[in-house]
C-alpha positions as CSV (number, residue, x, y, z in Angstrom):
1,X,79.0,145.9,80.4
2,X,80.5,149.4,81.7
3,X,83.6,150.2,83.3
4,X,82.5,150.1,86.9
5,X,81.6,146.5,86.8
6,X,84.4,144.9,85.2
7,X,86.9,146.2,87.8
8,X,84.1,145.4,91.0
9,X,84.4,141.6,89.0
10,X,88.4,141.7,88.8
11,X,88.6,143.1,92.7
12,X,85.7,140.1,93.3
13,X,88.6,137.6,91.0
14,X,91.4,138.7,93.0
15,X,90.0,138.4,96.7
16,X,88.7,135.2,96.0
17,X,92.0,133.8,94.3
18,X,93.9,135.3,97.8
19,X,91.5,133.9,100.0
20,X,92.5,130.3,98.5
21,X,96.3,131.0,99.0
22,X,96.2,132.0,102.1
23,X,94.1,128.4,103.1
24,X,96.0,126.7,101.0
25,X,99.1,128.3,103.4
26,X,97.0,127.4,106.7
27,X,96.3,124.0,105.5
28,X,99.5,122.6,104.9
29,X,101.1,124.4,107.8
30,X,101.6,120.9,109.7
31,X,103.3,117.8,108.6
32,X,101.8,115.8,106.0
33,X,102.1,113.0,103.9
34,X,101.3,113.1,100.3
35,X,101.8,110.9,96.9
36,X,104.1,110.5,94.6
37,X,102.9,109.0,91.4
38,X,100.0,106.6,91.6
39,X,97.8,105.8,94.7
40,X,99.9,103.1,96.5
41,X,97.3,99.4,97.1
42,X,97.2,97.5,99.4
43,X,99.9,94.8,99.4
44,X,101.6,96.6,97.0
45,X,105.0,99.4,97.6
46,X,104.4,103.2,97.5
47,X,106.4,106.4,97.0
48,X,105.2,108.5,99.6
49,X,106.5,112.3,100.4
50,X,106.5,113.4,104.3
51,X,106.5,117.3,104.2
52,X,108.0,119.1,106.6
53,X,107.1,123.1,107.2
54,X,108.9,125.0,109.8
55,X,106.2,126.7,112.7
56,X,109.1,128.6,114.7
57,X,110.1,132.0,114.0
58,X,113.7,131.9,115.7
59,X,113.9,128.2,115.7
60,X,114.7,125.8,112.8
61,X,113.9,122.1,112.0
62,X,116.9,119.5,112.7
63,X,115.9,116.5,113.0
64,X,112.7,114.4,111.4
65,X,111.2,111.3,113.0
66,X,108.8,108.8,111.1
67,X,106.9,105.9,112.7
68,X,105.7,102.7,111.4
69,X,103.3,101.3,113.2
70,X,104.7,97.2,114.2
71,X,101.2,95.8,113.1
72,X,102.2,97.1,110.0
73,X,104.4,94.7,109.0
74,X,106.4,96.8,106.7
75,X,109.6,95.1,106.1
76,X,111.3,97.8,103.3
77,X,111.5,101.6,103.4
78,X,114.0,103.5,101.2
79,X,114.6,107.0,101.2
80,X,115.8,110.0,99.0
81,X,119.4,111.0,100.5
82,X,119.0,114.8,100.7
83,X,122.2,116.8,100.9
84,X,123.0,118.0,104.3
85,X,120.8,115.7,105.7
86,X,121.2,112.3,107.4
87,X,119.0,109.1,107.1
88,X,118.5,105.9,109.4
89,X,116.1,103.2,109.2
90,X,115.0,101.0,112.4
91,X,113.6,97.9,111.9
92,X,112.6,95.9,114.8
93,X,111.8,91.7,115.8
94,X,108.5,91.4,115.5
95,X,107.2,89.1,119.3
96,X,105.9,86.8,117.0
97,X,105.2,87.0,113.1
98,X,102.6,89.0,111.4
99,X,100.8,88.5,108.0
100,X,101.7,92.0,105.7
101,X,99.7,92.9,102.9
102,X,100.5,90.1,100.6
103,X,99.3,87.8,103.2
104,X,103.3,86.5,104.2
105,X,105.0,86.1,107.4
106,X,107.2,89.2,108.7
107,X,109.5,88.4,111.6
108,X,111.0,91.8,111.3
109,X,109.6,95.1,110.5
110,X,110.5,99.1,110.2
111,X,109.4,100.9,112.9
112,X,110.9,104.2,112.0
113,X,112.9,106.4,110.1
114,X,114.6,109.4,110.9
115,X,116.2,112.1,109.1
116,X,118.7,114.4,110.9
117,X,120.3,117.7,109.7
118,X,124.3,117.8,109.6
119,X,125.9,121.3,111.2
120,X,125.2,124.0,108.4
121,X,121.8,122.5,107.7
122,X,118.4,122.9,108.9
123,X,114.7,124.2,107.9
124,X,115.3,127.7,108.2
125,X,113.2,129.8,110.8
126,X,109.5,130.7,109.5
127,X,106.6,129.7,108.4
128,X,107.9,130.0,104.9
129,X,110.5,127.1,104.6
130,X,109.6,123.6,104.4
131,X,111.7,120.5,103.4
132,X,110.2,116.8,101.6
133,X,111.4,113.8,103.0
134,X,110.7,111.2,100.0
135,X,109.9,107.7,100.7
136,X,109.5,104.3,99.3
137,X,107.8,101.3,101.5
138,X,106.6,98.2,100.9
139,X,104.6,96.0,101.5
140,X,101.8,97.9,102.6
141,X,99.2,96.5,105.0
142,X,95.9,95.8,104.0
143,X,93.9,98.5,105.0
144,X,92.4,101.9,104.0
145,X,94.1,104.3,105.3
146,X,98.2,104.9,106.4
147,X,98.9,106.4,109.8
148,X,102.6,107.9,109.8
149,X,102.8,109.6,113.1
150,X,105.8,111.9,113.0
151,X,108.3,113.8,115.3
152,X,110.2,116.9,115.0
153,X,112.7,118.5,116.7
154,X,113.8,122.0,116.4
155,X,117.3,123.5,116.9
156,X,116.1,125.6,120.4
157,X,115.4,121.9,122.0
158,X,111.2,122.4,121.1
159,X,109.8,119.0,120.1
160,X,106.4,118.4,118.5
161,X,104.5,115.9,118.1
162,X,102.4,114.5,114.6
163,X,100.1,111.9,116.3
164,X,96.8,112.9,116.8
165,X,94.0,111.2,114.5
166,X,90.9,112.6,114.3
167,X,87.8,110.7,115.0
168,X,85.2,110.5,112.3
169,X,82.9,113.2,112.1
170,X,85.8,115.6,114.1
171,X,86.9,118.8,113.2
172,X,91.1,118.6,112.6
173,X,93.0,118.0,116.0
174,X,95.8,120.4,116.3
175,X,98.8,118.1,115.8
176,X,97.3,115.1,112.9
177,X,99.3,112.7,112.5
178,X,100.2,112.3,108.4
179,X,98.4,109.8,107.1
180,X,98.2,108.1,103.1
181,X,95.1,106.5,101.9
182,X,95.6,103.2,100.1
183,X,93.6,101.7,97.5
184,X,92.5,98.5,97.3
185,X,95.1,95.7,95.6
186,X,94.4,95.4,92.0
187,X,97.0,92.4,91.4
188,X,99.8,94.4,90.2
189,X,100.5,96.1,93.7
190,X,101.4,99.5,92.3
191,X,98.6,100.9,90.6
192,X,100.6,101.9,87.1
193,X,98.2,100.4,85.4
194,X,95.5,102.4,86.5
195,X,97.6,105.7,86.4
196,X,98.8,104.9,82.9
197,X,94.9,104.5,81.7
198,X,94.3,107.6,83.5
199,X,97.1,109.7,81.5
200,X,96.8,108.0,78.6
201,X,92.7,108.9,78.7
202,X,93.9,112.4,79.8
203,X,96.2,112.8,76.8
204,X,93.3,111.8,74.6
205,X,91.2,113.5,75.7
206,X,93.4,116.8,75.8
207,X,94.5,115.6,72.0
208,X,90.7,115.6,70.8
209,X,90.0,118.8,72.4
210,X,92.9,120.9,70.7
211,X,91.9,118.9,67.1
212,X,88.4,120.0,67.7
213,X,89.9,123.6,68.6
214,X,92.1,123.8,65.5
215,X,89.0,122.5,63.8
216,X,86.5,125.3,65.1
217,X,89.1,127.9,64.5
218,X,89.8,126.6,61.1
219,X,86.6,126.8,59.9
220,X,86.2,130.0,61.8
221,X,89.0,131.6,59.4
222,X,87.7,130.3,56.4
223,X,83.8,132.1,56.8
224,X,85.6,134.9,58.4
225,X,87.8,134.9,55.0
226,X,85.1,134.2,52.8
227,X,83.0,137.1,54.8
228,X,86.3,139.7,53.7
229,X,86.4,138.3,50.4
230,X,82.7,139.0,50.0
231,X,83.2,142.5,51.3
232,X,86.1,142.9,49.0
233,X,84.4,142.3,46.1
234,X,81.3,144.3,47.0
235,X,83.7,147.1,47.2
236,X,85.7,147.0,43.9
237,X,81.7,146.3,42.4
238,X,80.5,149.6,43.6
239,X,84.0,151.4,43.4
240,X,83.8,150.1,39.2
241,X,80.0,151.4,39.0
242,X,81.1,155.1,40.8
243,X,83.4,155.5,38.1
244,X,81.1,154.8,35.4
């Protein structure tokens, strides 16, 4: 292989790689919700992370508003205190009671949460700042999929809205609404189990690789050892007949 094509394959390497970062960067340019930890289930709680990037040039994020749907029936969400930053939870008399995940009675459910920025604190102007709101809430309904529509309010009075869902089959709608898929209640209502099996499968499978490695290489040494041996000693052979 000359010269010429190795760089046309690093140039090829590099575009490619740049082409992913920038999507990556237009992807996650809206708020979203993502995991923390193992999927949550149905029924069960979940640690769920509501990211925040900032869209305004000469504007920045103050104040962060997350909805709960009443139908829901989520009766607890926690929150990460973040410094410089303020957090309330709403939680609101349900007209008459509704069966959560677990299949009890809620009278009483969160609606929202909202996290405001004290004087001296915001998501800085530009699309390079972002900010994660992390939550805990419990008990999740029963159903696939977690709709978290979400408000945010920037320091120049602009207000957007996260609400739209996309239909199936849609491209993206402008403003999506964050949402969380849940997985299907496996009796514990967390999912360690199945994230524990999964690392611990990982981590075997990750041990067996390197001892196969160590083992190739191993054996690699010794022929390659044996091979300089045997050149060695070919050597000193025909260096002992020369001299004769």
């Amino acid at each position: 292989m000359n010269n010429a094509v190795i760089r046309r394959g690093l140039v090829l390497t590099g575009t490619i790689g740049l082409v992913g970062v920038l999507g990556a960067g237009v992807a996650s340019a809206h708020v979203s919700a993502n995991v923390l930890g193992s999927q949550p289930q149905q029924g069960g709680y979940g640690a769920i992370t509501i990211r925040v990037p900032n869209e305004e040039e000469n504007a920045g994020t103050v104040k962060v508003e997350v909805d709960f749907k009443p139908e829901y029936a989520i009766s607890s969400v926690r929150y990460q205190p973040i410094p410089g930053w303020t957090a309330e939870v709403t939680k609101t008399p349900l007209p008459a009671p509704i069966k959560n995940g677990k299949n009890l009675d809620v009278t009483e459910a969160v609606t929202k949460i909202v996290f405001t920025a004290q004087p001296g604190t915001k998501i800085g102007p530009g699309e390079s700042q972002y900010q994660d709101f992390a939550i805990t809430a419990g008990a999740l309904p029963a159903i696939g999929e977690l709709v978290l529509p979400a408000i945010q309010t920037y320091d120049n009075g602009a207000v957007v809205s996260w609400d739209q869902v996309a239909a199936d089959g849609a491209p993206e709608p402008e403003h999506p609404a964050p949402s969380v898929e849940l997985a299907a209640a496996s009796g514990d209502g967390h999912g360690h189990a199945t994230a524990n099996a999964t690392t611990t499968a990982a981590t075997t499978e990750a041990s067996a690789g390197t001892d196969d490695t160590a083992r190739w290489l191993g054996g690699a040494g010794l022929v390659v050892g044996a091979l300089g041996l045997g050149v060695g000693a070919g050597a000193v052979l025909r260096g002992r007949k020369a001299s004769k």
